[in-house]
N, C-alpha and C positions, 0 to 999 in steps of 0.2 A: 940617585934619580933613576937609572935603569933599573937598578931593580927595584923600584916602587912600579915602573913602567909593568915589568914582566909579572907581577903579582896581580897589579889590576886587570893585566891582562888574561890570566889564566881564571882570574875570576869570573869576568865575562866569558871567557871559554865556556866554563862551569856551567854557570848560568844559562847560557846558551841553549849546551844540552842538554840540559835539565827541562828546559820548556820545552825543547823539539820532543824530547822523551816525554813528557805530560798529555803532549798536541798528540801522539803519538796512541798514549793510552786512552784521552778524550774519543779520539776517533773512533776508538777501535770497541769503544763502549758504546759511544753512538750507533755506528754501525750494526751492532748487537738490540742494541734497543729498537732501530727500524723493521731488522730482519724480525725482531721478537715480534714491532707490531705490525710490520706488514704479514709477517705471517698468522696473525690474530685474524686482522681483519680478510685474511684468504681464508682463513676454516672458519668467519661467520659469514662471510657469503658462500658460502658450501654449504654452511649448516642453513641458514636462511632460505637458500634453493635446494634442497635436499629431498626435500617432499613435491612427486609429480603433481601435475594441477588435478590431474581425478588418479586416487589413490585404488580405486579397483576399476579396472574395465573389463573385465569379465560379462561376458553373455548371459543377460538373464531370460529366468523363465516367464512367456506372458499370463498372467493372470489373470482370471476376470470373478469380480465381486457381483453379488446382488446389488438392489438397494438400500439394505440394511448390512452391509460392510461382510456379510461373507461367502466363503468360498464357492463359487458353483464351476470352476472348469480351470486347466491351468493345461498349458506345451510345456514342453522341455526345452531346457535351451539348446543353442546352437551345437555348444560341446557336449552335447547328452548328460547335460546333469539339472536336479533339478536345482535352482539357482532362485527363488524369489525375489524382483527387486528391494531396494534396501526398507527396513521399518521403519514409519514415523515415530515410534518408540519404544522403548521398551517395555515389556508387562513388569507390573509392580514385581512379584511371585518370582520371576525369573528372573532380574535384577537383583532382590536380595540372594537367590540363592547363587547366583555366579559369584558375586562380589564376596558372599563370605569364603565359597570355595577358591576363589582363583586371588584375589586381590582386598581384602579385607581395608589394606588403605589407600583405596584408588582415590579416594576425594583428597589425600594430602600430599601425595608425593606429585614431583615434577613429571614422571612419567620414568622413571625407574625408581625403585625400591635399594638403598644400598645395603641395607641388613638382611632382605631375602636375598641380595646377592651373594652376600658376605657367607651368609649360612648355607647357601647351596654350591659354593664354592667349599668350603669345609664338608660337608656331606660326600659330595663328591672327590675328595682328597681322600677321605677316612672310610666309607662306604664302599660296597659293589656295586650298588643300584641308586641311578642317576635324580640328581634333584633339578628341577628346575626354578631359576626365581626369578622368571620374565614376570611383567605386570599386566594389564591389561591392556595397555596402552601398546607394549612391545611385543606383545601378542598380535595387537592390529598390523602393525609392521612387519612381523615377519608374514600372515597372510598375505599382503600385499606382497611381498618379495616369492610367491609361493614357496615357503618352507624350503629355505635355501637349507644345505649343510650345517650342522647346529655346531660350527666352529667359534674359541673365544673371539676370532678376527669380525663374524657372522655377530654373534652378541653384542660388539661393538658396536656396530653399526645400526644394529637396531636399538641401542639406546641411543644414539648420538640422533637417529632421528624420529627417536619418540618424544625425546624432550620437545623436539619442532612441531611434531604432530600434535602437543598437550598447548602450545601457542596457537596454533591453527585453529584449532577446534575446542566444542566445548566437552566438560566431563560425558555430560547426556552422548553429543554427538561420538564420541570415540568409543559409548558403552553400545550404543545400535551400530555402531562400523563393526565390533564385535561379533554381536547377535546377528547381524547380518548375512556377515561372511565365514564363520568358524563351519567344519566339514564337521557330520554327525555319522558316519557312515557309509561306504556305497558311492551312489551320485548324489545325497544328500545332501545339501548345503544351507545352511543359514537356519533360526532359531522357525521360522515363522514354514518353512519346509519339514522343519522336521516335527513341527506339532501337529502337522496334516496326515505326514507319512506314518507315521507312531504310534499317533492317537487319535488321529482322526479330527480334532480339531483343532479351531486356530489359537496365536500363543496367548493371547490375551483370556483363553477360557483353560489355560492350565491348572490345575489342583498344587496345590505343594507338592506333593508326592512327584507330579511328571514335570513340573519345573527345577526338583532336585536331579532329574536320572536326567534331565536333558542338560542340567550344567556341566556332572560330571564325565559326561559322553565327549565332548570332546578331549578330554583329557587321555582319552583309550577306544577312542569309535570302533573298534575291531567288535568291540563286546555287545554291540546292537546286535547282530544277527543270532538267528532264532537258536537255541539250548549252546552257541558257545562265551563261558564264563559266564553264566547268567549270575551267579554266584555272588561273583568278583566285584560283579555291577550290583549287584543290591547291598552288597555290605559299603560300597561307595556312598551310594546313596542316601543310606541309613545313618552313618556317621557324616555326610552333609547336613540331615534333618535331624540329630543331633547335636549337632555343634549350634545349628541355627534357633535350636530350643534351649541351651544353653547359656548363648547368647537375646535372649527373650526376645526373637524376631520372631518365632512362632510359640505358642502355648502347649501346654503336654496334651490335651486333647488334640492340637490339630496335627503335632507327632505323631501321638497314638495312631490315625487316623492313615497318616502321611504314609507310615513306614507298611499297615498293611493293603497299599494300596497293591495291584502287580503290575510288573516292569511288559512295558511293551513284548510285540513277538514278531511276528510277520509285520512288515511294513504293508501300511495297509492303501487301495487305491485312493488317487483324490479323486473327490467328487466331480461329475462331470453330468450337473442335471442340463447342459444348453450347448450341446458339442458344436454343433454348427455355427451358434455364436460363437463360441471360441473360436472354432476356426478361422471365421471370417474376422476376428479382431485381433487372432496373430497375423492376419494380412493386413491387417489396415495400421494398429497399434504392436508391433512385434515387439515383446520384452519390456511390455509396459504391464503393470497392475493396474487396470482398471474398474472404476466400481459403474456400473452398469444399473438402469433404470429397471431392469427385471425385478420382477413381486417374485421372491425366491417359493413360496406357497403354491400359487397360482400356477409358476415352471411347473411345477412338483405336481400338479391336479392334471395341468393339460398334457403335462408327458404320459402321468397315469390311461387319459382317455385316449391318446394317440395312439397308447400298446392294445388297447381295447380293440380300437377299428379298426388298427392293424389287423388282427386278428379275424375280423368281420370281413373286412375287404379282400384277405389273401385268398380266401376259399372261392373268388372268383377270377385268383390270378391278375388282383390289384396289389403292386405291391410298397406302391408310395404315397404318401401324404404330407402334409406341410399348413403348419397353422402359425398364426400372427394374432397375439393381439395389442392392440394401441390405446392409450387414454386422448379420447380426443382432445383435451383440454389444454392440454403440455405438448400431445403429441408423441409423447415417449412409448420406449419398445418395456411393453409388461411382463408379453409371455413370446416365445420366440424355439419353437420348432419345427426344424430344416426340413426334417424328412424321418421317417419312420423306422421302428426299430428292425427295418428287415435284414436280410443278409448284404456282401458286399458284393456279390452277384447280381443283384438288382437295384446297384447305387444307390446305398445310404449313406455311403458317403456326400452324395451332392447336398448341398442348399439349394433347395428348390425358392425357397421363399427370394431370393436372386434371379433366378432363370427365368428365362422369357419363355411363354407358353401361350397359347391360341386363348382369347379372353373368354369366345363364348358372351353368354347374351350380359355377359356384365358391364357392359357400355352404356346399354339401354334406358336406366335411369340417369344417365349423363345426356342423352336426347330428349327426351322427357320433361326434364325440367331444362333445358335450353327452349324448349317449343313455350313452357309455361312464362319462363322468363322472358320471352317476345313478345309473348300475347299471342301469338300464330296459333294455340290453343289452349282449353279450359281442360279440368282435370277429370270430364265425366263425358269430353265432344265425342260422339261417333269418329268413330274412325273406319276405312274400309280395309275388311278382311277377306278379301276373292281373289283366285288365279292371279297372277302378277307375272308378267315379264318387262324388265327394264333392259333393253341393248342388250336384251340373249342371259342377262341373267333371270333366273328364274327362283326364288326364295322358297322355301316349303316349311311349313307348322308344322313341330314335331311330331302333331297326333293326324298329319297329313289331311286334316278337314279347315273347314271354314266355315265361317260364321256371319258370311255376309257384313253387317259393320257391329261393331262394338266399341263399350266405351274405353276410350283411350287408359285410364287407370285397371282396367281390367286387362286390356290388352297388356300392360305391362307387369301386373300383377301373377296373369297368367307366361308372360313371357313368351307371346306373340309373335314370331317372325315377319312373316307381313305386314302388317300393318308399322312393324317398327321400320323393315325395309322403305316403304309407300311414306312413312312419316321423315326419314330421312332426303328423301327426295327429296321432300315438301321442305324442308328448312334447308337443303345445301349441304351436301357431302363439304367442300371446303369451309364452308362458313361450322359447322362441324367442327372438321379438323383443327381451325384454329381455335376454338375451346378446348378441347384436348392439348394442344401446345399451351393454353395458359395455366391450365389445372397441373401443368410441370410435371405431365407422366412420360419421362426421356426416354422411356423403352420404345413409345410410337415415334420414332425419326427417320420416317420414311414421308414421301408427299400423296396427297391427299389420296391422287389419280392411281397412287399403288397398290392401295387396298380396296378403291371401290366402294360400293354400297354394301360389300360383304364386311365391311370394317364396322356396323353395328352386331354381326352375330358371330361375329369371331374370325373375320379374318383381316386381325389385327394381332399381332403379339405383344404380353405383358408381364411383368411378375407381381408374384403374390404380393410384394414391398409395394410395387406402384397402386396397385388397384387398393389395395387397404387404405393405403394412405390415401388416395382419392376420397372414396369414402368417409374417413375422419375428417378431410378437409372442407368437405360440404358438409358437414355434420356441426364441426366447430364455426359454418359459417352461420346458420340459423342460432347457434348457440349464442355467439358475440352480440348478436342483433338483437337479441332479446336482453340479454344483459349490459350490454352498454349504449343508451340512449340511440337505439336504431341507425348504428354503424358499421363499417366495417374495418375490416383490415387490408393494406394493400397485398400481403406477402400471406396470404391465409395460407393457400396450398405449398408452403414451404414442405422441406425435406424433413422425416422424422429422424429421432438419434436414437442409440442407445445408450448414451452418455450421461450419468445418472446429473452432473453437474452444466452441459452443455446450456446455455440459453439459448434458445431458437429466437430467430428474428422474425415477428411475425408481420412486421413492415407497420408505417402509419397510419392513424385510424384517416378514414375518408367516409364520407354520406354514398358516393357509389359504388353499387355492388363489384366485385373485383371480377369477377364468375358468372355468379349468379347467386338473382337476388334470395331473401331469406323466406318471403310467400312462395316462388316455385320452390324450393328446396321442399319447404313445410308439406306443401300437396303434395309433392314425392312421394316423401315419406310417410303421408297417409295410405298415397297405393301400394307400398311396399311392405306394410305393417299389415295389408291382405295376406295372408296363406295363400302361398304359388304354388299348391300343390297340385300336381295330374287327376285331372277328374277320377272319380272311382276309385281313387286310390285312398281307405276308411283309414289305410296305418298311420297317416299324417295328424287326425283328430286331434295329439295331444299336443298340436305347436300350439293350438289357439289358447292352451291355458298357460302358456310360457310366459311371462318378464315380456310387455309388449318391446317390439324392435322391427328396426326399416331392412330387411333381407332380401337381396336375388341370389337367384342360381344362375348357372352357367355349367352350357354342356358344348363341347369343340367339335367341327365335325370331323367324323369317323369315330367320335368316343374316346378321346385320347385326353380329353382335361375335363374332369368334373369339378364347378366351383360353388362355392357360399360364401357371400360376404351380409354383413349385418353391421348396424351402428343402433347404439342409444346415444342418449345424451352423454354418458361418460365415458363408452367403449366401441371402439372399432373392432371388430372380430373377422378374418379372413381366411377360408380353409382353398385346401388344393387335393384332389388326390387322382391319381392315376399310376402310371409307370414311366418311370424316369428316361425311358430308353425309348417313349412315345407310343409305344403299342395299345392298340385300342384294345376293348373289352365290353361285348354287350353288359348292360346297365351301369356302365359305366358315365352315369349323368348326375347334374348336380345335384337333383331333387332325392337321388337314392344317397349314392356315396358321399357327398360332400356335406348334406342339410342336416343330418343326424349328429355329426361333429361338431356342427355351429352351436348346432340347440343344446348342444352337450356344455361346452365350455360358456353358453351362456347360464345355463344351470349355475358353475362355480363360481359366477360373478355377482356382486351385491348389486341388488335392485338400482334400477336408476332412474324409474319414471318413464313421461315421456315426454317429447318436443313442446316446450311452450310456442302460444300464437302466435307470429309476429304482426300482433296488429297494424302495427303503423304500415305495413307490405302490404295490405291486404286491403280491398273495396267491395263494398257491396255490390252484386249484379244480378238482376233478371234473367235466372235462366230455365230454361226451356225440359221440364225433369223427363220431358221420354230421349229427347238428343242431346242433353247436356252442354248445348251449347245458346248462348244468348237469344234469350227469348223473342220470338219476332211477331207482330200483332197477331199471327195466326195458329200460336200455340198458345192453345186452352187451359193446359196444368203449366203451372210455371212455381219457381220457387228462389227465394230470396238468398244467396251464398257469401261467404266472404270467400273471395278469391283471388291470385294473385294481382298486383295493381296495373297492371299492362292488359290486364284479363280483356278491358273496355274495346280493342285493339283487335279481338277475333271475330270471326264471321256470325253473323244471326244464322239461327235454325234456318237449312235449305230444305228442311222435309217436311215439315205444315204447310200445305198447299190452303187457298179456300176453290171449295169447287160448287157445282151447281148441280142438285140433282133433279130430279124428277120426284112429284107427288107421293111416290111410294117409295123413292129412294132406293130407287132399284137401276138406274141408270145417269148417266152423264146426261148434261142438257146443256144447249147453249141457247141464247134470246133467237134465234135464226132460225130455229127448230121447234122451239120450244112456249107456252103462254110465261108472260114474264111472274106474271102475277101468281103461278101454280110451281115457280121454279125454290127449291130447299135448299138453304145456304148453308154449308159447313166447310167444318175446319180437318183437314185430314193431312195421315202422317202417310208421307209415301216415298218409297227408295225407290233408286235406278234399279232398272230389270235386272242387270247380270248382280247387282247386289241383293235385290228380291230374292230373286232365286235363291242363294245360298240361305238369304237370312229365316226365310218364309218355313225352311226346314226344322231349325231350331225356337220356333218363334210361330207356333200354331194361333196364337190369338192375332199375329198380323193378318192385316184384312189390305188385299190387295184394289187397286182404284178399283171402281163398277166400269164396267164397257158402257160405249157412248149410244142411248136411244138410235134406235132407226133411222138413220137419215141427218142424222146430229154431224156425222161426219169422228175422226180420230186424229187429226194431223194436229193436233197438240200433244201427245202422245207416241214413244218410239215405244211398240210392245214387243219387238222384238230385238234382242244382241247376242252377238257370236261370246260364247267364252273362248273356246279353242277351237283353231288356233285364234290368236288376239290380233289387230291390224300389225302387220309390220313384222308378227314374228316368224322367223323360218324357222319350218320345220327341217330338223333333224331323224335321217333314219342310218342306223346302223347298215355296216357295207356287210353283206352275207354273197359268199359263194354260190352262183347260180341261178338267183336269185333276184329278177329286175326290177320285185316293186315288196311293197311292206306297207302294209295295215297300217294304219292313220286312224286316229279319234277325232271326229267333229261333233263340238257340241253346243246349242246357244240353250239361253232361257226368253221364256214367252210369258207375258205377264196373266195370260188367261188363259185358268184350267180348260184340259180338252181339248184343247187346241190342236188342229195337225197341220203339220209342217210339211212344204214337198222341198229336199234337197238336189238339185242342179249344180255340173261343173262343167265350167266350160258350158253353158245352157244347154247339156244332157244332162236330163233327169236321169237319179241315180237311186233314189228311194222316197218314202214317206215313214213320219214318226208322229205319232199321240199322245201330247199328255210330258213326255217324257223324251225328251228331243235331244236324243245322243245317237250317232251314228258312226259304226265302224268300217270304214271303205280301203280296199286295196290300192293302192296309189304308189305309180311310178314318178322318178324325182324330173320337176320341172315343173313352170310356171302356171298359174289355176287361177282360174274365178271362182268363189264360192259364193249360190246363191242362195236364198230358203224363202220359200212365199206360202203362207199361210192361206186358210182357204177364205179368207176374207180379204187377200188378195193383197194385203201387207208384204213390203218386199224389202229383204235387207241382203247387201251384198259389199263383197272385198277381193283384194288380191290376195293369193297366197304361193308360198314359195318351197318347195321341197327339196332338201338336197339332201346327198348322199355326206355320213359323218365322216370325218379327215380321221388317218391312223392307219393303221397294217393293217 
């Protein structure tokens, strides 16, 4: 029995350890097995996070396209290289030929090759000169890593995360990561850079020929530059477009073709037909490719005529200019040049078409039809053109005369000061201004009271951008209305883009005008489609046979901005020219320097008609054809208009009188004086004296009232009024050394030739004038009566005030 005990018992012994040893080895496999898969599942989350979330960040160059996708202007980037952002895809032409030079089976492998590794591992065993057998995929990866150390540890690593890159992304996508980022030379970088710099053009207009030298360039970039190994690069070449002819990717003609074509030499510049827009869109869009609304043609015509007038203008020591044009339709930027090709002495660098600059009378058609679209006036009313002082301002017409009253489209046709001053009054400097604030021109962001009544002739600042766009925005509003059932838009005078894909918000359509309505615009634009040329001036003859279009000028005072803006129905056109640095220049006005530029670039542009009616804006009205304004029973010519529809809203003719004359018609008569039954009824056109007077100059067939019979008596009648000085205004005289008093002009108008006048001051007579009633008197400063009594005993009189002018 014991020793059956001790046998079973060593057999459990046995036993025993034999499992602890099993448990032993179980574990120890285990253990092996976790470590195997935990460490699996450590190098696929390594390898699954392996690739950063943006694979290049590198700084690109900004670009900017035409409308039709090509290059007109590119910056460098931030690291001074030129860097294009990345391609939407590859060109056909340079696709096959990278792919049979670098990677012939990129479409099958995982994202490395083991047989070109295999083989360039033995090359380089057995060889001196080094093979490589990256793919193209490991090729993007070491880019991204910039061309680390080309160690086996380095090669690992970029295949280990090429295979992740070929998950990531698709074949297409990692063959433009390629083309994008591969260095050609220099600061050269990427496929669409270097067909600019090369060749001159972009890569989708490559030949075989320059899409082979551009594949095998990266493989040896040193050999771009001009006579070194030019050689070396054409026999590359050559056996690229042989192999690919070989391979029936190309035909033995387009070999033939291919292999004589010649290999680049000088890098050549990139185009830069719109520098100013570049500039201003590496500010706004830095390191973007943008395709821009520009007519890359049109750049090309109007930069042509810019270097023209440059030229024209310099020889008067002008030595800037700046044109814009817009499609009023879209509102898009077509043609867009900053500033002239002068030196940088006289900033060419600025973008003028940005900078604020004195507007000049180009406001004026902004009042105009504000007045039209109230009704406050018709587009033919007199308006008055004589001496004016408002609170000490005093306005003057560039040709320093007057014209007693004229009609309001003339006055603006001609570009009147006066009367535009005298019309602003008459509608509200503020009430003004906030039209200006809705027409969204942010340059004026000053209040009303800042600029004054001088803010219709330019003393208001603006730039070329706002005032164009004004322009097109009233342009497109007559357009709308005519074309979509007599409406408008809320947002018309929105902002323009240069953005070839931007959609502009042009707000919802509404029945009320936003602005103004589409009949005053219409008449606008009839007075403005006048020739505003300076009288006497024959050179202008050939605008009337131009492409009709709605133009003003503008001239700043002292001559420091000459402008011309114009619109048809399809184009806004806006010129600028003077010196960047604000220095005046006699003739430096709109009608010389700026109008010959407009008419020019309207030359290059396709006809476009002109303004349709807006009938539905428009009512017929009686009006009065010698005052142009609403006919009133005692205007004899009258004639029937369509005019704006507020038109109903302005005043009847004030200057058809009926008066009474005498048998022979040679005298005034009234029933008190006069047999009723011998007395002549008519209808007569007659101004106020101090506007007579002016107007009677230019206007030989006005016939002034007949003086009143003998004993009829005048006191319906004022025949006499002071011009200068006017009631209220002080005069001003210059302070001179030693010097107690200074010559003064006094002058009124008398409505009857012959007339003599005796002048009194202070009730001392002081002279007599005939006929012609101006008088120059020495006068010390301080308080005065001025009186003048005719010899018929007529008696007109005021205070006036003399002071000496403030200053050193």
């Amino acid at each position: 029995m014991p020793e059956t005990r001790g046998n079973g018992s060593r057999w459990y012994n046995n036993l025993k350890h034999r499992m602890i040893y099993l448990t032993s080895i179980y574990n120890r496999l285990a253990l092996k097995h976790k470590i195997g898969l935990g460490s699996f599942l450590i190098l696929f989350i390594v390898w699954l996070f392996c690739l950063p979330k943006l694979l290049f960040n590198d700084p690109t160059s900004t670009v900017v396209l035409s409308s039709d996708q090509v290059l007109v202007g590119a910056r460098i980037a931030e690291d001074c290289q030129w860097r294009f952002p990345e391609l939407d895809s590859v060109p056909y032409r340079f696709k096959q030929s990278v792919l049979c030079f670098e990677d012939e089976y990129f479409y099958q492998h995982p994202g490395f090759n083991p047989v070109s590794i295999f083989k360039a591992i033995q090359h380089n065993l057995t060889k001196d000169s080094q093979r490589g057998g990256s793919t193209i995929t490991q090729q993007v990866i070491r880019l991204s890593r910039k061309n680390k150390s080309r160690t086996y540890w380095e090669k690992g690593i970029e295949l280990f995360m090429a295979t992740r890159l070929e998950l990531r992304h698709s074949k297409e996508d990692i063959l433009r990561l390629y083309a994008s980022h591969t260095p050609y030379g220099g600061n050269v970088v990427g496929l669409e850079t270097a067909a600019w710099r090369y060749f001159g053009i972009p890569a989708h207009e490559l030949s075989w020929g320059q899409s082979a030298t551009l594949a095998v360039l990266p493989n040896a970039p040193s050999l771009i530059f001009p006579g070194r190994n030019e050689q070396t690069l054409r026999n590359k070449r050559n056996r690229l477009l042989k192999k690919m002819w070989a391979k029936n990717v190309i035909d033995q003609t387009t070999y033939e073709l291919a292999i004589a074509e010649p290999l680049p030499q000088k890098p050549m510049p990139l185009p830069n037909i719109a520098p100013h827009l570049t500039e201003r869109i590496k500010k706004e869009h830095p390191g973007k490719s943008i395709t821009t609304s520009l007519d890359r043609q049109l750049q090309t015509q109007v930069n042509r005529l810019a270097a023209q007038h440059y030229q024209r203008l310099k020889s008067n020591e002008i030595h800037n200019l700046a044109i814009l044009v817009l499609d009023v339709e879209t509102r898009k930027v077509l043609a867009y040049v900053g500033n002239s090709p002068a030196s940088a002495e006289h900033g060419n660098y600025v973008d003028i078409i940005t900078k604020n600059r004195s507007t000049g009378s180009t406001l004026k058609p902004f009042l105009f039809t504000s007045l039209l679209h109230e009704g406050q006036l018709l587009p033919n009313s007199l308006v008055n053109d004589i001496p004016t002082v408002i609170n000490g301002y005093n306005p003057k017409n560039f040709n320093k005369k007057h014209a007693g009253v004229v009609p309001a489209s003339w006055a603006l046709s001609r570009s009147l000061n006066v009367p535009a001053v005298r019309l602003l009054r008459q509608f509200g400097l503020q009430k003004f201004h906030n039209k200006i604030q809705k027409m969204q021109m942010k340059s004026l962001d000053k209040p009303a009271e800042y600029y004054g009544l001088s803010l219709i002739l330019g003393g208001a600042e603006s730039s070329l951008w706002d005032v164009t766009k004004s322009y097109a925005s009233v342009a497109s509003t007559l357009n709308y209305f005519v074309s979509n059932s007599s409406t408008y838009r809320s947002n018309e005078f929105s902002e323009p883009s240069y953005l070839m894909n931007q959609e502009i918000d042009f707000g919802e359509e509404q029945f009320d005008a936003p602005v103004f309505s589409a009949g005053a615009v219409y008449h606008t634009f009839k007075s403005l489609r006048e020739v505003n040329r300076p009288e006497g001036d024959e050179n202008w003859q050939f605008f009337d046979a131009a492409q009709p279009i709605a133009w003003k000028t503008g001239t700043s005072f002292g001559f420091k901005d000459a402008w011309a803006v114009g619109v048809t129905p399809k184009y806004a056109i806006g010129v600028w020219a003077g010196n960047a640095d604000g220095e005046g220049r006699p003739g430096l006005v709109g009608i010389l320097a700026a109008a010959p530029i407009l008419f020019d670039v309207l030359g290059t542009l396709p006809h476009s008609g002109w303004f349709q009616e807006p009938y539905d804006d428009l009512i017929a009205l009686e009006t009065c054809t010698k005052s142009g304004q609403r006919a009133s029973v005692f205007c004899e010519d009258t004639q029937e208009l369509q005019l704006p529809a507020n038109g109903f809203k302005s005043s009847t003719c004030p200057y058809h009188h009926q008066i009474f004359l005498d048998a022979q018609e040679n005298y005034r008569v009234t029933s008190s004086c006069y047999p009723l039954e011998d007395m002549v009824q008519k209808s007569w056109f007659s101004l106020p004296t101090v506007v007579e007077y002016y107007y009677a100059d230019t206007n030989p067939n006005y016939k002034s009232l007949p003086p009143y019979l003998s004993g009829c008596g005048s006191e319906e009648q004022q025949l006499m009024e002071f011009i200068h000085p006017k009631l209220n205004e002080e005069i001003l005289i210059p302070k001179d050394l030693g010097i107690s008093q200074k010559d003064v002009v006094f002058k009124l108008a008398h409505q009857q030739e012959d007339s003599t006048v005796h002048w009194y001051l202070d009730e001392t007579y002081v002279n007599t004038t005939t006929s012609f009633h101006e008088l120059i008197l020495p006068v010390k400063p301080g308080a005065y009566t001025l009186t003048a009594v005719d010899n018929n005993g007529n008696r007109i009189q005021q205070p006036i005030q003399v002071e000496l002018a403030s200053g050193p």
